[in-house]
Every structure is written in C-alpha cells, then in structure tokens.
C-alpha positions in Angstrom: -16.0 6.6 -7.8 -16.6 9.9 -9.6 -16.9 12.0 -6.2 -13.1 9.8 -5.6 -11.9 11.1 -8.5 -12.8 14.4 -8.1 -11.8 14.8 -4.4 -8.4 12.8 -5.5 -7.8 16.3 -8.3 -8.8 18.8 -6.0 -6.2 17.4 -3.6 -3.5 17.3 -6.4 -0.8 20.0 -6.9 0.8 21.8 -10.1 3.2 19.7 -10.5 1.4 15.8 -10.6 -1.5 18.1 -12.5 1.8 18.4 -14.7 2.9 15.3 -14.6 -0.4 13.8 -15.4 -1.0 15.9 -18.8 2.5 14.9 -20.1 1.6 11.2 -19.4 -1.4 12.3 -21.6 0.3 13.5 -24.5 2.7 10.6 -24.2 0.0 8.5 -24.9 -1.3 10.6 -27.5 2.2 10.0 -29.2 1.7 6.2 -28.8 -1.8 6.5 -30.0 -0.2 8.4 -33.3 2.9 6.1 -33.3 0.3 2.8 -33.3 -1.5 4.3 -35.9 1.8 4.8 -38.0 2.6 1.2 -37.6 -0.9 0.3 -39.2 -0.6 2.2 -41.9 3.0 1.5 -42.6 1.2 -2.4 -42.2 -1.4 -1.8 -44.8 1.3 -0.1 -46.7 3.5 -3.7 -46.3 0.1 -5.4 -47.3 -0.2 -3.9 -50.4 3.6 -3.9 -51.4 3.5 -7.7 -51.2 0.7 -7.9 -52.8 2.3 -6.3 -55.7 5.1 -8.5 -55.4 3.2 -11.4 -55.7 2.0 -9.8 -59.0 5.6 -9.1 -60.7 6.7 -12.3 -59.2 4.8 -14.9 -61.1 5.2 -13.2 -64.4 9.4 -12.8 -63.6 8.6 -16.8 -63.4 6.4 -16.8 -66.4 9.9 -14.5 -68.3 11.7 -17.2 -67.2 9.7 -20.3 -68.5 8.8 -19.0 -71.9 12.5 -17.4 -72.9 14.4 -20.4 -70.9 15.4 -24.1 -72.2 13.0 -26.9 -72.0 14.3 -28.4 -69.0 12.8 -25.4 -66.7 9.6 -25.7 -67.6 9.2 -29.2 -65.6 9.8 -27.3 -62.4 6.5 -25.1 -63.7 4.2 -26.9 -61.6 6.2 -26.9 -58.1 6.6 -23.4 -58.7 3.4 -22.5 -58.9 2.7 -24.5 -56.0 5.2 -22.7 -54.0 3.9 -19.3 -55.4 0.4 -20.1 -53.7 1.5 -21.5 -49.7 3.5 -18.4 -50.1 0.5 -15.7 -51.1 -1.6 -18.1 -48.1 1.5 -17.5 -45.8 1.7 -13.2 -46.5 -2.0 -13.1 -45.9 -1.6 -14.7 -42.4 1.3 -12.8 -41.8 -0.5 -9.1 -42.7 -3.2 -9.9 -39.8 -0.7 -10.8 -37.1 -0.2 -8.2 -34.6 4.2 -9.1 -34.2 5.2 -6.8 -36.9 9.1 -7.2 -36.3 9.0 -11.3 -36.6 6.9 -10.5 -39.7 9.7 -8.3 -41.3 12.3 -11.0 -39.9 10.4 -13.5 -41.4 9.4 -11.8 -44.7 13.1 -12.5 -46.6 13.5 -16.3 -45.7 9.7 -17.1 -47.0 11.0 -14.7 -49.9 13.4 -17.0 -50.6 12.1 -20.1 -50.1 9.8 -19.6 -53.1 12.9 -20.4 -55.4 14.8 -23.0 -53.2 16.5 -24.9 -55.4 15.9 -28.2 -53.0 12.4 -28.2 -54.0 13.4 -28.6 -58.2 13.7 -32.0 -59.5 17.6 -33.4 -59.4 17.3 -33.9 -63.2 15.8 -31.2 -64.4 16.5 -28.1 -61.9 18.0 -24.7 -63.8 20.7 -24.8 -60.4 24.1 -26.3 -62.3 25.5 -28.6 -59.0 28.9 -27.8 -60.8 28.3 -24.2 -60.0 26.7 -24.9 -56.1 29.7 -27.3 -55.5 32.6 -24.3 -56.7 34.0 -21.3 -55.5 33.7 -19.5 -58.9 31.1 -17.0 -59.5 29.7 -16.3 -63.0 28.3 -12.3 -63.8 24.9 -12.7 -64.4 24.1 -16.3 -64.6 24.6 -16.7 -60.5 22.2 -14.9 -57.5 23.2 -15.9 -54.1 19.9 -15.7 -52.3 21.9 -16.5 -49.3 25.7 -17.8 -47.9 23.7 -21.5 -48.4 21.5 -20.7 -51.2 22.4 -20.0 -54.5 20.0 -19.4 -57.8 21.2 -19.5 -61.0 19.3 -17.8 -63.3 19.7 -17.9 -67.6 21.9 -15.0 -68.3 19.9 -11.8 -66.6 21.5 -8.6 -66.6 22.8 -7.0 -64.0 20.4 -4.7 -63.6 17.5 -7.5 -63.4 19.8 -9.1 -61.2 19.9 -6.3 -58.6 16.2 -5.5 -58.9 16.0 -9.0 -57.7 18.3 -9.5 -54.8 18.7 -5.5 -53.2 16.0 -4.6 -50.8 13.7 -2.0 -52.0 14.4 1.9 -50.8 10.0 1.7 -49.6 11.3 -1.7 -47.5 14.1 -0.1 -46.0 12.1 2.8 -45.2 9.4 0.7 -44.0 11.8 -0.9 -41.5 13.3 2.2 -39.8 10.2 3.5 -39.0 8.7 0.4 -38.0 11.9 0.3 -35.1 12.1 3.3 -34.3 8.0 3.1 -34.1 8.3 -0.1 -31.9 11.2 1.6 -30.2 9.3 4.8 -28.9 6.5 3.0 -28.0 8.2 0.9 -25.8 10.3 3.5 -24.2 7.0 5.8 -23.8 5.0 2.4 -22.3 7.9 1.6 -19.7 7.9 6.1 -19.1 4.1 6.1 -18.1 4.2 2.8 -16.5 7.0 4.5 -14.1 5.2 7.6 -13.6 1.8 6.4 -13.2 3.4 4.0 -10.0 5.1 7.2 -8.7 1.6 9.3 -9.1 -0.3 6.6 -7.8 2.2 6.0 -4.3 1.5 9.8 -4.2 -1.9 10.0 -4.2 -2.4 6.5 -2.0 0.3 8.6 0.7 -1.9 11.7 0.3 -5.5 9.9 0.8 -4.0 7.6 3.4 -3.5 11.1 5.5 -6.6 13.0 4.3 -8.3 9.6 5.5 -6.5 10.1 9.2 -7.1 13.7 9.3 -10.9 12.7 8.9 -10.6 10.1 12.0 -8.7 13.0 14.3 -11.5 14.4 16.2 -11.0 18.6 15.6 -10.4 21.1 18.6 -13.9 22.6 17.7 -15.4 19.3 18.2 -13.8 18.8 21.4 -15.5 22.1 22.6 -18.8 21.3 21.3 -18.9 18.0 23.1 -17.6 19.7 26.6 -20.0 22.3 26.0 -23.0 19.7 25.7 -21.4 17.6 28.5 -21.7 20.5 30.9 -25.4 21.4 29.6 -26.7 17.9 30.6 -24.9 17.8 33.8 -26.5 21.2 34.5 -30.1 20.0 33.1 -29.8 16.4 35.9 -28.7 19.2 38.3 -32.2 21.1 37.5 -34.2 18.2 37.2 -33.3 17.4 41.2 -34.1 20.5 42.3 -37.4 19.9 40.7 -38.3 16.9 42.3 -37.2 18.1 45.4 -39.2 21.2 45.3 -42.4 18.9 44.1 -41.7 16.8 47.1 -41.3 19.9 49.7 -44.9 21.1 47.9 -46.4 18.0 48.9 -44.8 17.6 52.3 -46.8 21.0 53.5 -49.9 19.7 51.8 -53.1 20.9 54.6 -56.8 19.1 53.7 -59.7 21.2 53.5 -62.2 19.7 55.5 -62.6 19.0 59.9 -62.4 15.5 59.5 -59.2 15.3 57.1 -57.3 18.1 59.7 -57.8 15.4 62.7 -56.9 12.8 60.7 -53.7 14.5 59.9 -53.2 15.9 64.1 -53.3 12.3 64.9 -51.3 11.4 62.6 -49.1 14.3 63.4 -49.4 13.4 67.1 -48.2 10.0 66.9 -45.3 10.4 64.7 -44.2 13.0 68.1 -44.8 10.6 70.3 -42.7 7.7 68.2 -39.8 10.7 67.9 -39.9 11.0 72.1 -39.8 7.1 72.3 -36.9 7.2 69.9 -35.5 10.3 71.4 -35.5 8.8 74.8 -34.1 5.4 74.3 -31.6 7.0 71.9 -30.7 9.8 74.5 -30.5 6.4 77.3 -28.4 4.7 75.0 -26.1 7.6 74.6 -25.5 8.1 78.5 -24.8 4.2 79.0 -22.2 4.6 76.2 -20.8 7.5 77.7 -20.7 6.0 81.3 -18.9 3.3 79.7 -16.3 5.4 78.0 -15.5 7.1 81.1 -15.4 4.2 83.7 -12.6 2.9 80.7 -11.3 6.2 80.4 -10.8 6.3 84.5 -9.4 2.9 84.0 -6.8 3.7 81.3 -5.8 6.9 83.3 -4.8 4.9 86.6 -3.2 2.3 84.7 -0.9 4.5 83.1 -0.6 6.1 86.5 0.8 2.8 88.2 3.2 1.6 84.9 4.8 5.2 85.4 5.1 4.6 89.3 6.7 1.7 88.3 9.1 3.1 85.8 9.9 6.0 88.0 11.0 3.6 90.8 12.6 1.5 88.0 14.5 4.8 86.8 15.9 5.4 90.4 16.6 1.8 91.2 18.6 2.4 87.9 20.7 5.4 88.8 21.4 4.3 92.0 22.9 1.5 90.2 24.8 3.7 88.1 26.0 5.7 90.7 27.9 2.7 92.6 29.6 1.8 89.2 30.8 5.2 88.6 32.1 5.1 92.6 33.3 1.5 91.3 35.0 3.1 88.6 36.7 5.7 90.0 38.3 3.7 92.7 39.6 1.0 89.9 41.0 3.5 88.2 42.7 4.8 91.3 43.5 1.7 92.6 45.3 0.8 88.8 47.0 4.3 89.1 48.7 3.7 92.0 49.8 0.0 90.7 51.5 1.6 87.7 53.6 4.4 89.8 54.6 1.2 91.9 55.4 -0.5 89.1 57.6 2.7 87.8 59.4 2.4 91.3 
C-alpha cells in the first residue's frame, strides 16, 4: 500500500500536490475550529454551572423577603432546581451543540413555570395572566405564554433576569459561525477529494494500460531471440546431417569386417539393377502406351477435321445457291415493281 502511495505522488502534478496541501490546511482549520467549539463547550459548562449557583439563592431572596404564601411552593422548586442541574449535565456531554443552545432557554424557563405552583398558593396573580395590563416591576414575561410575576424587583434585577448575557451571545455567534465553517470546509474537501481521487483512478487506470502495451524494444528483443532459435534448429540439422554423412563412410579395420561390408555392398548393387531394370521396363511400357494413345488422338483429330472440312464446303456451296437465290429474287421483285409503275 505504501509503494501505491508513493508511486500514486510521484505520478502527481503541481497543481493536485496543491490542491492536496490546501485540503490539508483546511482540515487543520476544522481541527482548530472543533477545538474552539470544545472549549467554548467547557466554557458553556461552567457558565451554567454558575448559574445554577446564583439561581437557587435568587430563589432563596425570594423566599425569605416574600409573603408567606411563596414559601409552600419551596419544595417544588427545589425539586425543579435539581431535574434541571441532572438535565444541563446530560446536555454538556452531548455532542449536538446547536439543539443544546436551542434547548438551553425553554429548560431555563421551565424551572419557574408557573403550572407547576399550587392554584392556591402560587406568587402568579391569575388576574394579571388573564389581562392585558402590564405592571413595572412586579411582571417578567418569560415568554408570549408564560408570564412570572415576581414581588416588586427592580428593573435592573429584572433585566439581569430576563436579557441574555453578552458571554451567551458571544457564545452563540461563534458556535454558528464555528458549525457554519466546518460544514462548508467538510462539504469543500469532500468535493475535492472526489475530483482528486477521479484523477488519480483516470491516471492509474492509463499507467496500468501503458504497463500491459508490450514496448517497441520488447518487440525487437523477442524478433531478435525468434531469429536466434530458428538459426540454432537450422544448425542443429546440419549437425545431424553431418554425423550421419560421418557414419555413412564408416570403413572397418579388419579382412573379415571389409567382406562383410563388399557383400553387403554387392547386393545392395545388385537389388539397385533389379530395381533399375524393372523400373527402366516399366517406363518403356508406359511410354509405348502414351504413344500408341498419342497416335490415336492425332488420327482422330485428323478424321473430325476431314469431316468438318467437307462439312465447311458442303456449307458454302449452300451458301452460294442462296446468294444466286437471292440475287435472282431480288431481280425478279425489281422488275415486278417497274411493272407495277407501268
């Protein structure tokens, strides 16, 4: 995989060699952006964390320097107060930072829902949830369906209570635009690691068929050893047929061996005349053959031309009455037609 790799650089130009370092430091800018969102996530964590602080003693203010009827919601409160520290905890460790800062202001505000205070005894006035009228510093609207009334804070308190914070805000922006770049560098590589990679598959696709085109000097190489073995079979016969010519003039040594060999030698002749003679016998009845059908084919052709000679003057004979026929006709019609004229 390595040697792949290697070969697959070596075969790159400037420009994807470009290409690929800026997909590099694009993902270095993620990297950085990611680890921005953590921090500005631990930075969340310990925000709400405080928050939880301030918030139970803002409840606490409220209990001690409020009527007695408040102080039975106490316990609900408290209640509330805890499933939401439980509910920020599960929020810091998951990973969906937007639909935690969605999230974050309804849970916010569900602490102090005024469904969940006794009818009784709650510190909402129903005459003030069921009007249009809105009393400085007594009333918070939470939201356009929820509205806390709270015993105569200031308007400072009051603001400190309901208006984001400038650290939230900040939070926010760079959480989107965080979320935002990353996305938009993600869907960036994504599109120019396909175009790379259709490059590269295209180029080692063709180095792959250049490697299957047998070469021009590979061509010569083989037609160069082609013609060496056809020149080494070529020397190998003449070999054996020398060896053989070596042993075909082979003489013995000995008396003995030499008549062996002349009677040998002497019947072979004698089997060579005998063939010689029928052969030569064979020959001359062929031959007689050929001419007795030769003789034959020459008088045959001698008697159909006799015959088509006397055809041929049979013929014009013929031919010379018609034109004598002809002539007279012609006379003969002639002679009609001036008497005719007459």
């Amino acid at each position: 995989m390595m040697m792949d790799l290697r070969r697959m650089e070596s075969v790159l130009s400037a420009e994807q060699q470009r290409q690929i370092a800026e997909m590099q430091k694009k993902d270095e800018e993620r990297m950085s952006q990611e680890k921005k969102v953590k921090d500005l996530e631990g930075a969340k964590k310990q925000q709400e964390e405080g928050r939880l602080i301030v918030l139970p003693n803002i409840i606490l203010f409220l209990f001690l320097f409020s009527p007695p009827k408040f102080k039975n919601a106490d316990a609900k409160m408290q209640e509330k107060i805890k499933q939401q520290s439980q509910k920020d905890l599960v929020r810091a460790n998951s990973p969906n930072i937007t639909d935690d800062l969605n999230n974050e202001t309804d849970d916010e505000k569900s602490i102090l829902d005024a469904s969940d205070l006794p009818e009784g005894d709650s510190f909402l006035d129903s005459r003030v949830l069921n009007s249009n009228e809105e009393l400085d510093g007594l009333r918070v609207q939470i939201s356009p369906e929820k509205v806390l009334n709270l015993p105569y804070l200031s308007q400072a308190q009051t603001k400190a209570l309901t208006d984001p914070t400038p650290e939230l805000q900040l939070r926010q922006s760079l959480i989107a635009s965080a979320k935002s770049k990353v996305d938009r560098i993600s869907v960036d590589g994504k599109r120019l690691v396909g175009q790379n990679g259709t490059i590269l598959q295209q180029q080692l696709k063709e180095s792959r068929d250049k490697l299957g085109k047998p070469c021009d000097m590979c061509n010569n190489y083989e037609d160069q050893l082609q013609n060496i073995q056809d020149d080494l079979k070529k020397e190998q016969v003449r070999a054996k047929s020398f060896e053989r010519n070596l042993n075909r003039y082979y003489l013995p040594n000995n008396i003995e061996e030499m008549q062996l060999l002349l009677l040998k030698y002497r019947e072979e002749i004698i089997q060579s005349k005998v063939a010689k003679e029928h052969t030569e016998e064979t020959l001359k009845s062929e031959i007689m053959f050929l001419k007795d059908q030769i003789h034959a084919e020459q008088q045959e052709k001698n008697n159909i031309e006799e015959s088509l000679s006397q055809e041929l003057a049979t013929v014009q004979e013929k031919l010379v009455v018609q034109e004598s026929l002809k002539s007279e006709l012609e006379r003969e019609s002639s002679v009609r037609a001036d008497l005719s004229k007459n």
